[in-house]
C-alpha positions in Angstrom: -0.8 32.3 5.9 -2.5 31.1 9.4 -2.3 32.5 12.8 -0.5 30.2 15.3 -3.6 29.8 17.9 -5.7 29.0 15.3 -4.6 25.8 14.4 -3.4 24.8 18.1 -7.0 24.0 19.3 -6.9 20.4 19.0 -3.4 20.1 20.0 -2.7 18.9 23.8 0.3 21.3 24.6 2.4 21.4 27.8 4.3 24.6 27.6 4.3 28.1 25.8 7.2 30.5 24.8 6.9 33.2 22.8 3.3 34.8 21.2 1.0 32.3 20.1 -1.1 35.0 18.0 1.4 35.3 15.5 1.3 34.4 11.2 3.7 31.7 10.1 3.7 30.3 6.1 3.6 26.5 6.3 4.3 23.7 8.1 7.9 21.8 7.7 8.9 18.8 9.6 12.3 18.5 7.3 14.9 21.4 7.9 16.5 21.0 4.7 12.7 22.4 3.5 12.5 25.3 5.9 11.4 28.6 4.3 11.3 32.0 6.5 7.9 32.0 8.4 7.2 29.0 8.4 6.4 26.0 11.4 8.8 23.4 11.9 7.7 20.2 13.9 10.9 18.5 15.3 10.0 14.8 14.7 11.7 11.8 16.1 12.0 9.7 13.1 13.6 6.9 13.1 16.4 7.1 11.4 17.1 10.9 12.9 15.8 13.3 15.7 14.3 16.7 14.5 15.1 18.1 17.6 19.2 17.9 16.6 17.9 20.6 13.4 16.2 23.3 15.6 19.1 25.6 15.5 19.3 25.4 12.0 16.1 26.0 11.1 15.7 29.3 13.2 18.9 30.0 11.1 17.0 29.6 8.1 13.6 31.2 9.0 11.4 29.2 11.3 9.4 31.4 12.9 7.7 28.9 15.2 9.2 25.5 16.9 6.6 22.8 17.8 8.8 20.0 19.6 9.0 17.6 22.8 12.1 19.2 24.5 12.7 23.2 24.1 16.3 24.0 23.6 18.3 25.0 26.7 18.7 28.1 24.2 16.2 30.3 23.5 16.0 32.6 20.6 13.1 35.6 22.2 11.8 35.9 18.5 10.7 32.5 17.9 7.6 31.0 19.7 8.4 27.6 20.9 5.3 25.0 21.2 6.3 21.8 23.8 4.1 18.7 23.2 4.0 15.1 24.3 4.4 13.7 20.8 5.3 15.5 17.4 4.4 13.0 15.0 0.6 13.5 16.4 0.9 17.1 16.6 1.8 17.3 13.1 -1.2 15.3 11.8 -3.5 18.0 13.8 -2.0 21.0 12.5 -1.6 19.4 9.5 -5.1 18.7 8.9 -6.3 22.2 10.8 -3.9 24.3 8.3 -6.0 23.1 5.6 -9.4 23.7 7.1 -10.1 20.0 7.8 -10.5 18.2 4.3 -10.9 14.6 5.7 -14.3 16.0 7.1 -15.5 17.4 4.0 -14.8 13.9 2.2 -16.0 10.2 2.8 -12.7 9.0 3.2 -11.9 5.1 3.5 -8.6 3.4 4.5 -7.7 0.2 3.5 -5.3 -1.7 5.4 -3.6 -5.2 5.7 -1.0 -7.1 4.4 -2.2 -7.5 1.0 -4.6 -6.3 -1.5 -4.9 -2.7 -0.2 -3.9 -1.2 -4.1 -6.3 -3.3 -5.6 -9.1 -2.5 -3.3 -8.2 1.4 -3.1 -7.9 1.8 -6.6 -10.9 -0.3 -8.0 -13.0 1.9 -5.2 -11.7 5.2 -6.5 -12.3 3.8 -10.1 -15.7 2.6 -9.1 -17.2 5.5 -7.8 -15.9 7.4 -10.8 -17.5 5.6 -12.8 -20.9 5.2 -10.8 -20.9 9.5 -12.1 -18.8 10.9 -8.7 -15.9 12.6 -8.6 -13.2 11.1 -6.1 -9.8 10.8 -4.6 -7.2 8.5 -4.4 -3.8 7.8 -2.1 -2.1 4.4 -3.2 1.4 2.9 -3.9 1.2 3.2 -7.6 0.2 6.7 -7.8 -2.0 9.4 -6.5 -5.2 11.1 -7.9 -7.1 14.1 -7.3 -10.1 13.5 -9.5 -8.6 13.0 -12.7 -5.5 14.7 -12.2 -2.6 12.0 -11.5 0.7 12.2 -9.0 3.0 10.3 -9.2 3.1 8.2 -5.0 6.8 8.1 -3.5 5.4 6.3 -0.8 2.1 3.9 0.4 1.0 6.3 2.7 2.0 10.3 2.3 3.1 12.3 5.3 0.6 14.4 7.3 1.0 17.5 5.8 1.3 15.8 2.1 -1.8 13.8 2.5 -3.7 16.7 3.9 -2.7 19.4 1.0 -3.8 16.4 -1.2 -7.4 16.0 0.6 -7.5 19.7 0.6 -6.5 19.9 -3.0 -9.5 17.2 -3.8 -12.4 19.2 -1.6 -11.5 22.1 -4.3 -11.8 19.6 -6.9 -15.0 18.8 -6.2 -14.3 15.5 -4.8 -16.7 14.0 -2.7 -14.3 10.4 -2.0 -11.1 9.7 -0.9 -9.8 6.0 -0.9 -6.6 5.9 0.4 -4.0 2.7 1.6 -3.5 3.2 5.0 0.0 1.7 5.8 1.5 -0.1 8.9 4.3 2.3 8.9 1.9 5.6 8.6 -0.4 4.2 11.4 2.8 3.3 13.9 4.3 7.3 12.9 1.2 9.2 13.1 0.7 10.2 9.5 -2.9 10.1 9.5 -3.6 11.5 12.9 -6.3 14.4 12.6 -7.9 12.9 10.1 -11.7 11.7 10.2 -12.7 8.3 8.3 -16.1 7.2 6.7 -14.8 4.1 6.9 -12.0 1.3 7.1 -11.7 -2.0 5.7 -9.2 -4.5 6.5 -7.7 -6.9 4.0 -5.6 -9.7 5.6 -2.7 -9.6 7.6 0.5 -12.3 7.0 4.0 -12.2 8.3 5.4 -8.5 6.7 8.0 -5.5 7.8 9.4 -7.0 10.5 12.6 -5.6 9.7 10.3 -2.6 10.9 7.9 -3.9 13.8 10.2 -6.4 15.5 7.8 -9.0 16.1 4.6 -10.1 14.4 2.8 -8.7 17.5 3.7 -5.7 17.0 2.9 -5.6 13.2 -0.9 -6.5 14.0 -0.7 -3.7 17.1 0.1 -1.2 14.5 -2.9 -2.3 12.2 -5.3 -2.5 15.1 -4.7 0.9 16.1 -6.2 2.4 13.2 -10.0 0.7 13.7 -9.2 1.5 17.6 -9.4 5.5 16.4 -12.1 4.9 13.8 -15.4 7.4 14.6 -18.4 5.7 15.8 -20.4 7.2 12.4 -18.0 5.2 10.4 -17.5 1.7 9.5 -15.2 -1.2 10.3 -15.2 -3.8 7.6 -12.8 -6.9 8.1 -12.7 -9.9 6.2 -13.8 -13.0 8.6 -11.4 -15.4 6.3 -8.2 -14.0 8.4 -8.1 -15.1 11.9 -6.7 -11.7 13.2 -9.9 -10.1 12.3 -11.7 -10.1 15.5 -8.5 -8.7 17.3 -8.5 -5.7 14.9 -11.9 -4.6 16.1 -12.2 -6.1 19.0 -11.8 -2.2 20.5 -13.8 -0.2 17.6 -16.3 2.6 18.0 -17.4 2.3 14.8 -19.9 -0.2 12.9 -18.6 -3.4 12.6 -19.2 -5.4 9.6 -17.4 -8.8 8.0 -17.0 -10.1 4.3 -15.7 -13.9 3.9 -16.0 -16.7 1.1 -15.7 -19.1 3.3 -17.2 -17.8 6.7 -20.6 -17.0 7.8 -20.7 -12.8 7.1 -22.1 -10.1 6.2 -20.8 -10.0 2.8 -20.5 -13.3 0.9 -19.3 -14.5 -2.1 -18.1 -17.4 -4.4 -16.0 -18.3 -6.6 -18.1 -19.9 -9.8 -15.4 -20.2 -12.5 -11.9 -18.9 -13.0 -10.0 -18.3 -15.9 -6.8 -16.4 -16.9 -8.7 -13.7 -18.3 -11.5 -13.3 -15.6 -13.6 -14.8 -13.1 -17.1 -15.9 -12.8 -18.3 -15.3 -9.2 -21.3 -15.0 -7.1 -21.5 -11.9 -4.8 -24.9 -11.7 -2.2 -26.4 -14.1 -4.7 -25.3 -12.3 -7.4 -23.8 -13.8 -10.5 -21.2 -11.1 -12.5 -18.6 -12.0 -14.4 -15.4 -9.7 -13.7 -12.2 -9.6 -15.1 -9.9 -10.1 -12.1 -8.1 -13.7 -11.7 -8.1 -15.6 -8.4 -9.2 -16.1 -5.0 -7.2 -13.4 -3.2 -8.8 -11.0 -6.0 -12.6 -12.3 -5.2 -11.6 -11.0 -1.4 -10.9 -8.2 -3.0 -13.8 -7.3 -5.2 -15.6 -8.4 -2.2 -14.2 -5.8 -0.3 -15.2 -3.1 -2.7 -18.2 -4.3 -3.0 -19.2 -4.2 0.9 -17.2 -0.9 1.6 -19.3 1.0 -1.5 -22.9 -0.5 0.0 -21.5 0.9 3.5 -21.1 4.3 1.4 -24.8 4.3 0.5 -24.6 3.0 -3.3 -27.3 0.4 -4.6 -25.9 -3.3 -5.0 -27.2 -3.3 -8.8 -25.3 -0.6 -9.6 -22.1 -1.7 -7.8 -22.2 -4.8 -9.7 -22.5 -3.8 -12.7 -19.7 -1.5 -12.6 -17.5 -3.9 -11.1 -17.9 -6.1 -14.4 -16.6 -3.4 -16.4 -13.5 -3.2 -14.3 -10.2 -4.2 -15.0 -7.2 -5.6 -13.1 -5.0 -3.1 -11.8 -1.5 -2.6 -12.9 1.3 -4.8 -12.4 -1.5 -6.7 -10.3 -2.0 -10.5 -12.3 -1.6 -8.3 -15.3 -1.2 -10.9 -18.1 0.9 -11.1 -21.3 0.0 -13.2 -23.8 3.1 -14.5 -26.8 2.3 -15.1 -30.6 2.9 -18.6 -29.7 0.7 -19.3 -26.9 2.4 -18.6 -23.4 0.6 -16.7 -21.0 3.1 -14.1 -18.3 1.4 -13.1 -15.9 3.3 -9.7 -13.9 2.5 -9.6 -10.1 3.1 -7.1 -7.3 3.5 -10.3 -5.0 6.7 -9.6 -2.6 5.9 -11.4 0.4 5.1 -14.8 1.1 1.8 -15.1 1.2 0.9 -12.8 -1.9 3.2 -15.2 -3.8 1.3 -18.4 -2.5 -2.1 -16.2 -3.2 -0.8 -15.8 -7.0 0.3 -19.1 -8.0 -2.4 -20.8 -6.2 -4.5 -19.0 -8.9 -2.3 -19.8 -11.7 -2.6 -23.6 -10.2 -6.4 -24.0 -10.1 -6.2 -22.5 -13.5 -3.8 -24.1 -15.9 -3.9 -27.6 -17.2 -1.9 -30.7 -16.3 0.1 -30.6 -19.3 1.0 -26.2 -18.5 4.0 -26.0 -16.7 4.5 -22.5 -14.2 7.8 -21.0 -14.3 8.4 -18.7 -11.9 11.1 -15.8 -11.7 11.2 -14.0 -8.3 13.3 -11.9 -5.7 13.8 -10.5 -2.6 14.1 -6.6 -1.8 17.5 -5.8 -0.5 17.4 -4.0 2.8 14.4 -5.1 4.2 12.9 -8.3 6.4 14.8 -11.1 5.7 13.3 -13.5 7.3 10.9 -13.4 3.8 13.5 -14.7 1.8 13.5 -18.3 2.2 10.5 -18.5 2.7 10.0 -17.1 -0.9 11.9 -19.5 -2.6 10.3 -22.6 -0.9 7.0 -21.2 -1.8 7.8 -20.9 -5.5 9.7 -24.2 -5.2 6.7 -26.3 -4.2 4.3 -24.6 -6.4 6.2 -24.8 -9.7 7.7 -26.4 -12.1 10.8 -24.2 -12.6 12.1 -20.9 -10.4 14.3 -18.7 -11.2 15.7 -16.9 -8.3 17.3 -13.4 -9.4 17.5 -10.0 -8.2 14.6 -7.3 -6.9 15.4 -4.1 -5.9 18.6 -5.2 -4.3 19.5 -1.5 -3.0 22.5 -1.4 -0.9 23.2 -5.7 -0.9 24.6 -7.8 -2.6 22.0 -9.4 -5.1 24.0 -12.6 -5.1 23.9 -12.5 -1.4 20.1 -12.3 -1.1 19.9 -15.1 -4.2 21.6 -17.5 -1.6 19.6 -16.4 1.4 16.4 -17.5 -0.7 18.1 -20.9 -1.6 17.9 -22.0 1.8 14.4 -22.3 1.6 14.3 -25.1 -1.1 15.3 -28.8 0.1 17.2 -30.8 -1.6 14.9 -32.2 -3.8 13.9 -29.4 -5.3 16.8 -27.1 -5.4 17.2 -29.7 -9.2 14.1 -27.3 -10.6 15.8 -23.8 -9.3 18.3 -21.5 -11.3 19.6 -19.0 -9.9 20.0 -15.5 -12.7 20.8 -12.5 -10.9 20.7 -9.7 -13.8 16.5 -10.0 -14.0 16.8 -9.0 -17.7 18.4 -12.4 -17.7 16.0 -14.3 -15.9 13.3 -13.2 -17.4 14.6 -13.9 -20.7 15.7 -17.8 -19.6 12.1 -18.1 -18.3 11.1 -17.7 -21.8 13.6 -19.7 -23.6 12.2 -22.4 -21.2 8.3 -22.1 -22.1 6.5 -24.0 -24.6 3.4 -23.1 -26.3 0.4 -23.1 -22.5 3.3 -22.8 -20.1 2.6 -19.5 -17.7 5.8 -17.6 -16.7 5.1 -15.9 -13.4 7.2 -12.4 -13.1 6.9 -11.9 -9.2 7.9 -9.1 -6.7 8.2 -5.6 -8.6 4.4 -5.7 -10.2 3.8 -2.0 -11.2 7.0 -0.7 -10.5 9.4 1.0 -13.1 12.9 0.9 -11.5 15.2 -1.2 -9.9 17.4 -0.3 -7.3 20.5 -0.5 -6.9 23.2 0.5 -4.6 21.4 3.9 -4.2 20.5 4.5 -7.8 17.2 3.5 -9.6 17.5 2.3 -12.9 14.5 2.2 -15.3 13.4 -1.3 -15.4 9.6 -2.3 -16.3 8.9 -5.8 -15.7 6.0 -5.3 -18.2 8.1 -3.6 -20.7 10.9 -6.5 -20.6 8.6 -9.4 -21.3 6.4 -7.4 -23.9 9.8 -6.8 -25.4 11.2 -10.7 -25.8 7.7 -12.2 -27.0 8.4 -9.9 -30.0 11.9 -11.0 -30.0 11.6 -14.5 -29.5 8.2 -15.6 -30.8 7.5 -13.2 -33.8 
């Protein structure tokens, strides 16, 4: 229970009805969740207004309306709140109704295109093990400490992610690492909240279904260094040419990390194999067990963000050779008879270049790479053939077949992707849509060295379709026919 005032101090509000002085229970932005006393924030979302539910949620209990437009009708025992934008109101009450976690943690954000799992989770895993207790927010799943949640989404919503910091100050926690979306910067889900720090990945063509334009995408990234404190830190890696734009407006302390421009941060890459990587980090030789060059940026990442956090660089490399790779992230399979599958996360077109660029400077002449991938149903599909081209001219045998197809077609998407491929390699595509199939085919096809590349779906444990997941583990599947097939 809070009193109304007390959390409205940060908030810039443009009209008052009703008693501001007054107790309310929680805070609801959905009126299907509405309980009696509580706030309800009428967001614009974008596939429905909030405003259209006030009415029914002073039916069901609101006691206090926060909202851009106050209804021409006016209920005299509800307090009505009139802002300039919702979504940023909610992220200040949000973080004020649980006493301001994100100031009682070093929290980091991690955004970009790609590699912001990977990076958040081998941060929170790091300073675990370097003897600190910590948070994290990722795609695969949450953690408070040790205590795991399962994630519904990359980036909670403002109340979510603040009961979550809150519930990891009264844990003990001293770190949060947390994936910092495009989608959760453009809506204002982590408005109110303070960061130690943010580090930006890479940014490549991605959610334009969403942002419109590629402009727009790297506006919505930019906009969270932009709001970054001055006590914190900006760390971008120099390799991507957008870098400068995303802190070319920063208060905070600007630092880069590259392998192949001057930086800050360097590293190398000394040897690779499919079971680790040999790499030189500040001058530094550790071996880790991560695979490939967009996995050095990576490591690299952690490594710079956690000597911006205070830790000695002895220390941080150590621990990062006892890491390993995170799930459905390059996570390799290896049959009785000597084929290597590797299961990757890798659903746009530059995460799928990044992962069989690795398998190529690996493998030998005489290893063929068989590839099996998909496109998500229902989102940019301007990724699709791009996708199959990319797989085309970097192996020796794709299998196109479904993702998480959703409300499409599957064998709709499948041809979509085909017009990627020219002519002359469309001879080394098949095209499987059940991906129980495709998987299976990819192994039939394999001979003892080949690498079978199970693309797009990484860590998850579903697939959807037409509005229903089914259980489906791409790890699971191909751990399943290598004790068919080969044992």
């Amino acid at each position: 229970m809070r009193i109304l005032s007390e959390i409205l101090q940060s908030v810039s509000i443009k009209k008052v009805i009703g008693n501001v002085e007054i107790p309310f229970t929680s805070i609801v932005f959905d009126s299907r969740k509405v309980n009696r006393g509580c706030l309800f924030v009428a967001v614009k979302g974008t596939l429905s207004d909030g405003h259209k539910y006030i009415s029914l949620a002073i039916e069901n209990g609101a006691a206090v309306i926060i909202c851009e437009i106050i209804p021409t009708e006016i209920n005299k025992a509800i307090t009505y709140i009139q802002v300039e934008d919702s979504s940023k109101t909610l992220g200040l009450i949000a973080s004020a109704f649980y006493n301001y976690p994100s100031h009682k943690l070093k929290l980091v954000g991690i955004t970009g295109t790609n590699g912001k799992t990977t990076t958040a989770t081998v941060l929170y895993l790091m300073v675990r093990r370097l003897g600190f207790r910590a948070g994290l927010l990722s795609t695969v799943r949450n953690y408070v400490d040790d205590f795991m949640i399962e994630a519904t989404h990359t980036t909670p919503d403002a109340v979510e992610i603040n009961k979550l910091l809150n519930d990891m100050v009264n844990a003990g926690c001293e770190y949060c690492f947390m994936e910092v979306s495009s989608h959760a910067i453009n809506q204002e889900r982590i408005s109110g909240l303070r960061f130690a720090g943010g580090l930006f990945t890479n940014i490549t063509h991605d959610h334009l279904d969403y942002h419109k334009t590629f402009a727009e995408y790297i506006k919505a990234k930019k906009k969270f260094f932009d709001e970054l404190n001055p006590e914190g830190f900006a760390l971008v890696n120099a390799d991507d040419k957008n870098s400068g734009i995303m802190v070319q407006n920063t208060k905070a302390k600007t630092k880069t990390f590259a392998l192949q421009s001057m930086a800050d941060f360097r590293a190398k890459i000394i040897e690779n194999h499919f079971d680790g990587s040999l790499l030189s980090i500040d001058n530094r030789d550790v071996w880790t067990f991560f695979v490939g060059r967009f996995n050095a940026y990576n490591l690299l990442g952690v490594y710079a963000s956690l000597y911006m956090l205070g830790f000695n660089k002895d220390e941080i490399l150590t621990a990062l050779s006892e890491m390993k790779p995170v799930e459905g992230r390059f996570e390799s399979f290896r049959s009785p008879n000597g084929i290597t599958a590797i299961v990757d996360y890798a659903h746009t077109p530059d995460a799928l270049l990044n992962v069989l660029n690795a398998i190529n400077q690996i493998r030998n002449d005489d290893q063929n790479v068989i590839t099996v991938v998909g496109a998500g149903g229902d989102r940019d599909k301007t990724k699709r053939p791009e996708m199959a081209k990319i797989a085309a001219l970097n192996s020796n045998k794709v299998i196109l077949t479904s993702d998480n197809p959703r409300s499409e077609n599957p064998v709709t998407i499948i041809e979509e992707m085909k017009a990627g491929v020219d002519t002359v390699n469309m001879k080394n595509v098949l095209a499987i849509t059940d991906r129980k199939e495709a998987i299976r085919t990819a192994c039939l096809l394999a001979k003892t060295g080949d690498v079978i590349l199970i693309a797009g779906k990484g860590h998850e444990t579903y697939q959807e379709i037409n509005g229903v997941k089914h259980h489906f583990d791409d790890r699971e599947i191909i751990n399943q026919l290598f004790n068919e097939l080969y044992n």
